[in-house]
ZAMIDO-962895 format. One record per atom (N, C-alpha, C): residue number from 1; atom name; x, y, z. Coordinates in nm, 2 decimals, decimal comma. Example, Ala and Ser with C-alpha at 12.3 -4.5 7.8 and 13.67 -1.06 7.14 Angstrom:
2
<pt><num>1</num><atome>N</atome><px>1,32</px><py>-0,57</py><pz>0,78</pz></pt>
<pt><num>1</num><atome>CA</atome><px>1,23</px><py>-0,45</py><pz>0,78</pz></pt>
<pt><num>1</num><atome>C</atome><px>1,32</px><py>-0,33</py><pz>0,78</pz></pt>
<pt><num>2</num><atome>N</atome><px>1,28</px><py>-0,22</py><pz>0,71</pz></pt>
<pt><num>2</num><atome>CA</atome><px>1,37</px><py>-0,11</py><pz>0,71</pz></pt>
<pt><num>2</num><atome>C</atome><px>1,29</px><py>0,00</py><pz>0,79</pz></pt>
//
This chain:
59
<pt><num>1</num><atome>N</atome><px>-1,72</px><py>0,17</py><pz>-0,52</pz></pt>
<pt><num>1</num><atome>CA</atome><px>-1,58</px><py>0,20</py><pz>-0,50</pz></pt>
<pt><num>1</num><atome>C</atome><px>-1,50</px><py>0,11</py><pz>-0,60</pz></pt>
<pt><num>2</num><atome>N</atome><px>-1,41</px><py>0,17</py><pz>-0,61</pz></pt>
<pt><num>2</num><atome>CA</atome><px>-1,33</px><py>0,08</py><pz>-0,77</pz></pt>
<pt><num>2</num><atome>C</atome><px>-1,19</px><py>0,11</py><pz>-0,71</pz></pt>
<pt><num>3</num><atome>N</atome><px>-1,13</px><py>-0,01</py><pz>-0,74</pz></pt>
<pt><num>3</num><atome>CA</atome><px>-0,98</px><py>-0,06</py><pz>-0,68</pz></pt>
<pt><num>3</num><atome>C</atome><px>-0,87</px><py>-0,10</py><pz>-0,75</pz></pt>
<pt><num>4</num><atome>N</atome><px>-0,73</px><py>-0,06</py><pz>-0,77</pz></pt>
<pt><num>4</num><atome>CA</atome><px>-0,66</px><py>-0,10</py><pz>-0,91</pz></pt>
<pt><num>4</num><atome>C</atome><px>-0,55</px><py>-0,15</py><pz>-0,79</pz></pt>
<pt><num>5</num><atome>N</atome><px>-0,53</px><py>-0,27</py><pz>-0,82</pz></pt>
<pt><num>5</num><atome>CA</atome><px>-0,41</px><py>-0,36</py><pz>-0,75</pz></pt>
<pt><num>5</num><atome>C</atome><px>-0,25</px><py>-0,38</py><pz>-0,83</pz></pt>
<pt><num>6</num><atome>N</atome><px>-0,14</px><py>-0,30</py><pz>-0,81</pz></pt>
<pt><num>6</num><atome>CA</atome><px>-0,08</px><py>-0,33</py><pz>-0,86</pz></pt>
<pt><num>6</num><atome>C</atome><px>0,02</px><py>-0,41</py><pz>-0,79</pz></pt>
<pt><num>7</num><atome>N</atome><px>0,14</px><py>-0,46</py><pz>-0,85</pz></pt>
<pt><num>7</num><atome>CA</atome><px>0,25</px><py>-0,55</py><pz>-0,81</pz></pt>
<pt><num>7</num><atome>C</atome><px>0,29</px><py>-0,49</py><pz>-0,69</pz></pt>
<pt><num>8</num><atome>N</atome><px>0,34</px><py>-0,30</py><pz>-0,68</pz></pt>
<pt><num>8</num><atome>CA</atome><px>0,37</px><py>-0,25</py><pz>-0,52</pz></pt>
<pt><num>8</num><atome>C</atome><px>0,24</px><py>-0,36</py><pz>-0,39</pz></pt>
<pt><num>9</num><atome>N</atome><px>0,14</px><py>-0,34</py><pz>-0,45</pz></pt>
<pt><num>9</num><atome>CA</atome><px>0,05</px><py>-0,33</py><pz>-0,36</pz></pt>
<pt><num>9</num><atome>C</atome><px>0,01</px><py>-0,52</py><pz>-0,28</pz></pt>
<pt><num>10</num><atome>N</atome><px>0,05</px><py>-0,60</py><pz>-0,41</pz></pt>
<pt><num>10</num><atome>CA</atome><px>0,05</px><py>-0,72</py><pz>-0,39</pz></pt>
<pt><num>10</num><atome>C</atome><px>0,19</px><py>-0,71</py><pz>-0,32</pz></pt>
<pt><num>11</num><atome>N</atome><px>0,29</px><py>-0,64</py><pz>-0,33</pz></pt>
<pt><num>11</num><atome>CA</atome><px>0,44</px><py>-0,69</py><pz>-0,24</pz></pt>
<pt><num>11</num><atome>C</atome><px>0,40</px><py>-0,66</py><pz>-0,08</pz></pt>
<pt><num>12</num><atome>N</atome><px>0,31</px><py>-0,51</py><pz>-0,08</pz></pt>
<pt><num>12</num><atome>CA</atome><px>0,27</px><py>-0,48</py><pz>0,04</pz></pt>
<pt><num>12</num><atome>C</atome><px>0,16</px><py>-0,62</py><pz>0,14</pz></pt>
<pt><num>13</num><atome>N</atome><px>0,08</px><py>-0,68</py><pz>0,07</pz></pt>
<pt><num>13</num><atome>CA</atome><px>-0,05</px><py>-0,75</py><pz>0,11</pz></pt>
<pt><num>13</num><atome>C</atome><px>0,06</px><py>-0,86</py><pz>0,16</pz></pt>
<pt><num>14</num><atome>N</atome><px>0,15</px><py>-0,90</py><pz>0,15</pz></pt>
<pt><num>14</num><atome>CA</atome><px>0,22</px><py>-1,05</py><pz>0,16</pz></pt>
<pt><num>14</num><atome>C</atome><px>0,30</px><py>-1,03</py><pz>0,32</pz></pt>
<pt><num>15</num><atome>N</atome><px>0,34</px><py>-0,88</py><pz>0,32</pz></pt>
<pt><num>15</num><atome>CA</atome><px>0,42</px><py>-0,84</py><pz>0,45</pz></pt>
<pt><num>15</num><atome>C</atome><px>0,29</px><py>-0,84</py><pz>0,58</pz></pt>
<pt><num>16</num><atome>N</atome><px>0,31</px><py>-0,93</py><pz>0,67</pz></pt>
<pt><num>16</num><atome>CA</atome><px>0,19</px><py>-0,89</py><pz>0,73</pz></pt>
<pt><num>16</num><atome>C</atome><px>0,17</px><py>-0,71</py><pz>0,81</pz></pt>
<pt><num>17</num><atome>N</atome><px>0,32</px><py>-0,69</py><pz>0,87</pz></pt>
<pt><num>17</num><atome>CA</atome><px>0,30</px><py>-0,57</py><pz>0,91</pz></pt>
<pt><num>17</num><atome>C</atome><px>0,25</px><py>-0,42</py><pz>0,82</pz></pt>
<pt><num>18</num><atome>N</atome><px>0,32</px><py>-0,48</py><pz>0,69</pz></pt>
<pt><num>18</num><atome>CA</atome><px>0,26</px><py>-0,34</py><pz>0,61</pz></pt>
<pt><num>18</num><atome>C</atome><px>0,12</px><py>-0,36</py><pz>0,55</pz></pt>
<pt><num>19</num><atome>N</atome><px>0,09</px><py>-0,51</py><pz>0,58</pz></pt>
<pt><num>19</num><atome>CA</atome><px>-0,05</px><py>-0,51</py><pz>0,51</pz></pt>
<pt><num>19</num><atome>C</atome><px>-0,15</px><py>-0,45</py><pz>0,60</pz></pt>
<pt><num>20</num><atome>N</atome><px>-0,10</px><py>-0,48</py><pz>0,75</pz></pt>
<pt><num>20</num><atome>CA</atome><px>-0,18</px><py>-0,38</py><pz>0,82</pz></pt>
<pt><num>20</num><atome>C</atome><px>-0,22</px><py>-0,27</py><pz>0,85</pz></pt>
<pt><num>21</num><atome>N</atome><px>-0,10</px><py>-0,22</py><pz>0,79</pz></pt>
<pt><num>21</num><atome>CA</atome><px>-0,07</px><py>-0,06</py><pz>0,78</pz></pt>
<pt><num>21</num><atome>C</atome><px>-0,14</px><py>0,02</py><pz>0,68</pz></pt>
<pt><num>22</num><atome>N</atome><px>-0,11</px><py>-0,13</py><pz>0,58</pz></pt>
<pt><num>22</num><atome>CA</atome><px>-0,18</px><py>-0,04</py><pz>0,46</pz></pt>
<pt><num>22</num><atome>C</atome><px>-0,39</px><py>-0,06</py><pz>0,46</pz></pt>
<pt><num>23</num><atome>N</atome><px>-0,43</px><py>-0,13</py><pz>0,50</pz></pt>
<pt><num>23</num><atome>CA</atome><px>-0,61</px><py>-0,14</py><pz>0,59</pz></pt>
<pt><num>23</num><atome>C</atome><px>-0,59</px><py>-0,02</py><pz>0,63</pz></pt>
<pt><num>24</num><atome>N</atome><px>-0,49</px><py>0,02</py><pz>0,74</pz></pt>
<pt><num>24</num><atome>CA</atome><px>-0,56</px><py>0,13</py><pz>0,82</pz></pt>
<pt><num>24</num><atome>C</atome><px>-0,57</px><py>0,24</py><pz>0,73</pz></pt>
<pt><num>25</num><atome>N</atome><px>-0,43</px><py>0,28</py><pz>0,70</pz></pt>
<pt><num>25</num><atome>CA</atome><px>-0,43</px><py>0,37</py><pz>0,61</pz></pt>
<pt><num>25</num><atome>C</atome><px>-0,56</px><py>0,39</py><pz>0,51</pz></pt>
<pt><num>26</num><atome>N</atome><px>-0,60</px><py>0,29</py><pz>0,42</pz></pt>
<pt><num>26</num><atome>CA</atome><px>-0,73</px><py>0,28</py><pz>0,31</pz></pt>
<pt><num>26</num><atome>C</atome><px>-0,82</px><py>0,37</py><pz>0,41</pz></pt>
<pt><num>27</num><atome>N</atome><px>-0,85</px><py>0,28</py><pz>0,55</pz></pt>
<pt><num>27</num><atome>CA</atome><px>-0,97</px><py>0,29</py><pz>0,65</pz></pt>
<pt><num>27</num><atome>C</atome><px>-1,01</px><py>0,46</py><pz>0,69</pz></pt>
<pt><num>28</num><atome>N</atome><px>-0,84</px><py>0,47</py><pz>0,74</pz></pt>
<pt><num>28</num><atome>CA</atome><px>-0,86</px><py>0,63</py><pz>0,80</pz></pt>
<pt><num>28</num><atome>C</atome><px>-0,79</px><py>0,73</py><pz>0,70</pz></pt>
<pt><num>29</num><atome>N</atome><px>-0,78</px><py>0,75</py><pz>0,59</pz></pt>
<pt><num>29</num><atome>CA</atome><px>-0,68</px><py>0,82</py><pz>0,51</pz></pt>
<pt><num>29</num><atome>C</atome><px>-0,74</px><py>0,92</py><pz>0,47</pz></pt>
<pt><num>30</num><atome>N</atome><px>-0,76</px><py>1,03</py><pz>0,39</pz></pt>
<pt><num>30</num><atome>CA</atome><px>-0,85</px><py>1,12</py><pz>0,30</pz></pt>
<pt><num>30</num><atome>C</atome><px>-0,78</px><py>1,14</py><pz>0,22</pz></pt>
<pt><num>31</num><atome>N</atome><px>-0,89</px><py>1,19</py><pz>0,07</pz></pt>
<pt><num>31</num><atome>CA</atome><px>-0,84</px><py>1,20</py><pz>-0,09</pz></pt>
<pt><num>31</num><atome>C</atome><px>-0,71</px><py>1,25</py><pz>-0,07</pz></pt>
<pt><num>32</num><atome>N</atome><px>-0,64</px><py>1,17</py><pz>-0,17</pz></pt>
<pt><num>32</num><atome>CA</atome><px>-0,53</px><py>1,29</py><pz>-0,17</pz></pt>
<pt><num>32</num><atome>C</atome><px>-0,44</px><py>1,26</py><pz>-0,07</pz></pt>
<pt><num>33</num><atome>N</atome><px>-0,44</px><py>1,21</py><pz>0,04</pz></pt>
<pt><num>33</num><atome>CA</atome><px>-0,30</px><py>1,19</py><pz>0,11</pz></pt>
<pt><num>33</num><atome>C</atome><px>-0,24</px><py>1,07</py><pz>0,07</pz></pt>
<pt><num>34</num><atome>N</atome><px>-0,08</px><py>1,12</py><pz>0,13</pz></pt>
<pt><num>34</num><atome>CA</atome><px>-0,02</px><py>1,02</py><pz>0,06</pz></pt>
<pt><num>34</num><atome>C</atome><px>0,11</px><py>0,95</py><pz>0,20</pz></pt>
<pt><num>35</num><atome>N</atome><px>0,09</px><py>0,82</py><pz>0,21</pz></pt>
<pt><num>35</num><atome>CA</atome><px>0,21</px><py>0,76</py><pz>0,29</pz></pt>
<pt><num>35</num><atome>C</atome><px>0,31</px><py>0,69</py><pz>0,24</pz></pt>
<pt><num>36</num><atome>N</atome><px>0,41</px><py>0,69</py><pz>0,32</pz></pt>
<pt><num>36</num><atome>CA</atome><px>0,52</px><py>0,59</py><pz>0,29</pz></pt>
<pt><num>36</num><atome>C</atome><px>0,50</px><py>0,47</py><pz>0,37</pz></pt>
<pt><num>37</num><atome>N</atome><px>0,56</px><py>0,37</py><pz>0,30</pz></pt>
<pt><num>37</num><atome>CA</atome><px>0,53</px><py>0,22</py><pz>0,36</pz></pt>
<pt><num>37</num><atome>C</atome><px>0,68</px><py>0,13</py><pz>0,33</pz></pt>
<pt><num>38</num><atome>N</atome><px>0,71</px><py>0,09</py><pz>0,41</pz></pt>
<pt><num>38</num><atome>CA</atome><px>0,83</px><py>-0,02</py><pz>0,42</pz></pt>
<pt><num>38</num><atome>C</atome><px>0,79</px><py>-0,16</py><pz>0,41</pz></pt>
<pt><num>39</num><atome>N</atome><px>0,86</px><py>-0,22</py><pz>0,29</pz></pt>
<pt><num>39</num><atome>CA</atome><px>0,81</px><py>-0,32</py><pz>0,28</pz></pt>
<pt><num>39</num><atome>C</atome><px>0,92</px><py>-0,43</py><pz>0,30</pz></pt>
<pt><num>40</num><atome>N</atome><px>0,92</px><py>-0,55</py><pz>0,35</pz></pt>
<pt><num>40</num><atome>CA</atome><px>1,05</px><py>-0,63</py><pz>0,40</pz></pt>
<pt><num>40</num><atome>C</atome><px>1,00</px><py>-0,79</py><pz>0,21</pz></pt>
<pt><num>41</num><atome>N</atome><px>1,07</px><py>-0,77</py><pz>0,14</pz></pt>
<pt><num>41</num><atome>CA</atome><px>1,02</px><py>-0,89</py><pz>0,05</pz></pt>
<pt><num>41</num><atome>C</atome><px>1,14</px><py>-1,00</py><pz>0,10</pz></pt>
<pt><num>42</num><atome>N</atome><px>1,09</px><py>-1,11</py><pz>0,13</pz></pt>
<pt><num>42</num><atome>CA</atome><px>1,13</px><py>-1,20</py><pz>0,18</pz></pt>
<pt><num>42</num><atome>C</atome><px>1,21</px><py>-1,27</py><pz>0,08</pz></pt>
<pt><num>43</num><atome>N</atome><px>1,13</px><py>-1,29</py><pz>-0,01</pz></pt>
<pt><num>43</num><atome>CA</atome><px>1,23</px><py>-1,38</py><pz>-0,15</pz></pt>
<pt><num>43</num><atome>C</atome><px>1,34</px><py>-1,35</py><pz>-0,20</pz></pt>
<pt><num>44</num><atome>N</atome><px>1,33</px><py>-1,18</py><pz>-0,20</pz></pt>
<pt><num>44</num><atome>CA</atome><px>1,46</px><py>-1,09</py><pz>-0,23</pz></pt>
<pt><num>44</num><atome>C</atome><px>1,56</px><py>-1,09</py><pz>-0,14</pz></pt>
<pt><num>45</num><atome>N</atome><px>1,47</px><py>-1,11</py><pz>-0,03</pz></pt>
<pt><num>45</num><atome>CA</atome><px>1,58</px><py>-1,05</py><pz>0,07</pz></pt>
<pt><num>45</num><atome>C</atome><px>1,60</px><py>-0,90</py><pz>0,09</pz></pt>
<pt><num>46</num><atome>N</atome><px>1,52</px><py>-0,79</py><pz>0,02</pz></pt>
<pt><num>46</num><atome>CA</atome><px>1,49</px><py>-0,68</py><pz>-0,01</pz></pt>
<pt><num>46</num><atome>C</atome><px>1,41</px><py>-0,57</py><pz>0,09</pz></pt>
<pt><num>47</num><atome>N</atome><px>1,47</px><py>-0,48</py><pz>0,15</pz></pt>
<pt><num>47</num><atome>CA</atome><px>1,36</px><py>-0,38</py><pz>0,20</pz></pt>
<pt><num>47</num><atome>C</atome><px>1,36</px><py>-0,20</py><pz>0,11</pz></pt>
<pt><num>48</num><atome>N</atome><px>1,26</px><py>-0,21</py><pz>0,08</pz></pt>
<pt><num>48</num><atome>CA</atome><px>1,17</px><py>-0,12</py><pz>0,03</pz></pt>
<pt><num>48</num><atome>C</atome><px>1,09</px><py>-0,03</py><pz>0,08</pz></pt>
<pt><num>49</num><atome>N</atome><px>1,15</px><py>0,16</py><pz>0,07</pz></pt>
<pt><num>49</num><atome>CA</atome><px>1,00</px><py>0,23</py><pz>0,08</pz></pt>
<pt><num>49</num><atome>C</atome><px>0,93</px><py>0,24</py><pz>-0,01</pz></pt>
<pt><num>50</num><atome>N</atome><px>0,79</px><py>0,24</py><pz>-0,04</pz></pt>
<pt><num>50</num><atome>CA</atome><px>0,64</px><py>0,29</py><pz>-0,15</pz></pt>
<pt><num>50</num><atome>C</atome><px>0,62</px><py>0,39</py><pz>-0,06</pz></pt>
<pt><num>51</num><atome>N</atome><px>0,57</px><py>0,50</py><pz>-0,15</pz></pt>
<pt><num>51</num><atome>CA</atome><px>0,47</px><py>0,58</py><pz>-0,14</pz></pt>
<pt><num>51</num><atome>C</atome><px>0,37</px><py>0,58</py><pz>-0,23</pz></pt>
<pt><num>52</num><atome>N</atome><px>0,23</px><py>0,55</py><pz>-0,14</pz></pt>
<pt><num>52</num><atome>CA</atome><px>0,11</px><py>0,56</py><pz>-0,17</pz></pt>
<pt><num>52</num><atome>C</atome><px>0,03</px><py>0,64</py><pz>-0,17</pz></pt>
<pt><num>53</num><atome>N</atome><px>-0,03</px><py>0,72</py><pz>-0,24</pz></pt>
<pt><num>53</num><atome>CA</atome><px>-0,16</px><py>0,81</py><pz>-0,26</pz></pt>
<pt><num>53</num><atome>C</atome><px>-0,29</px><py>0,80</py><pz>-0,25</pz></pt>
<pt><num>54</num><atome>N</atome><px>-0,41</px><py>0,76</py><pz>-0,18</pz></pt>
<pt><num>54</num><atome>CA</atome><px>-0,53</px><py>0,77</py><pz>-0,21</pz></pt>
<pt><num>54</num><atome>C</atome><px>-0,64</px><py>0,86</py><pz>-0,34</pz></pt>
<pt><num>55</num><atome>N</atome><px>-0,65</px><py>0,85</py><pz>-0,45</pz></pt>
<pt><num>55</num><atome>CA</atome><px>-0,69</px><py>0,91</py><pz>-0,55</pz></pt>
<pt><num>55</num><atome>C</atome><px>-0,84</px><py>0,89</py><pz>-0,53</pz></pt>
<pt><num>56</num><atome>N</atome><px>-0,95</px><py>0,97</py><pz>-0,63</pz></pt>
<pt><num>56</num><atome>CA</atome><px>-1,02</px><py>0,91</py><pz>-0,59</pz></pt>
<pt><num>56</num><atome>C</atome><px>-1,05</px><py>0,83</py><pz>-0,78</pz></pt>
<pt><num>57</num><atome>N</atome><px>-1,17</px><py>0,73</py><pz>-0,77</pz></pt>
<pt><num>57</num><atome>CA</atome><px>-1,19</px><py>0,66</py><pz>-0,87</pz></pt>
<pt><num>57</num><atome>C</atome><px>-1,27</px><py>0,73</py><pz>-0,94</pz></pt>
<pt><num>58</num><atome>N</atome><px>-1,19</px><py>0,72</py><pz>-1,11</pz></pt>
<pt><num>58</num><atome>CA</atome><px>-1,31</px><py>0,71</py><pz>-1,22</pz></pt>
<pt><num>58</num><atome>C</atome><px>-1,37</px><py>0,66</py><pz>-1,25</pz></pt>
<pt><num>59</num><atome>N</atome><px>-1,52</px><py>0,65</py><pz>-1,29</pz></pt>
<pt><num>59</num><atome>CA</atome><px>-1,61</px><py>0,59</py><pz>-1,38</pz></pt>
<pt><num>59</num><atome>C</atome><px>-1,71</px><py>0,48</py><pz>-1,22</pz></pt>
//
């Protein structure tokens, strides 16, 4: 399995509530769906929706 970590996804891992959100999601998800996630960035002061998609990996 092959995993691309971008900056959304590092802002998601820091929130603990969306990081949990986002495990389950990975855990129970299938190709191809896609959720929204709320993210609270603390430093900003900022809240944020992502939508994420499960793709599946190349190579």
């Amino acid at each position: 399995m092959k995993a691309t970590v971008r900056n959304t996804v590092k802002l998601i891992r820091s929130d603990p509530e969306s990081d949990k959100a986002l495990r389950e999601f990975i855990a129970t998800g299938k190709l191809n769906s896609t959720r929204t996630f709320k993210i609270r960035d603390a430093a900003n002061g900022v809240e944020r929706e992502v939508k994420l998609k499960l793709i599946p990996a190349q190579g």
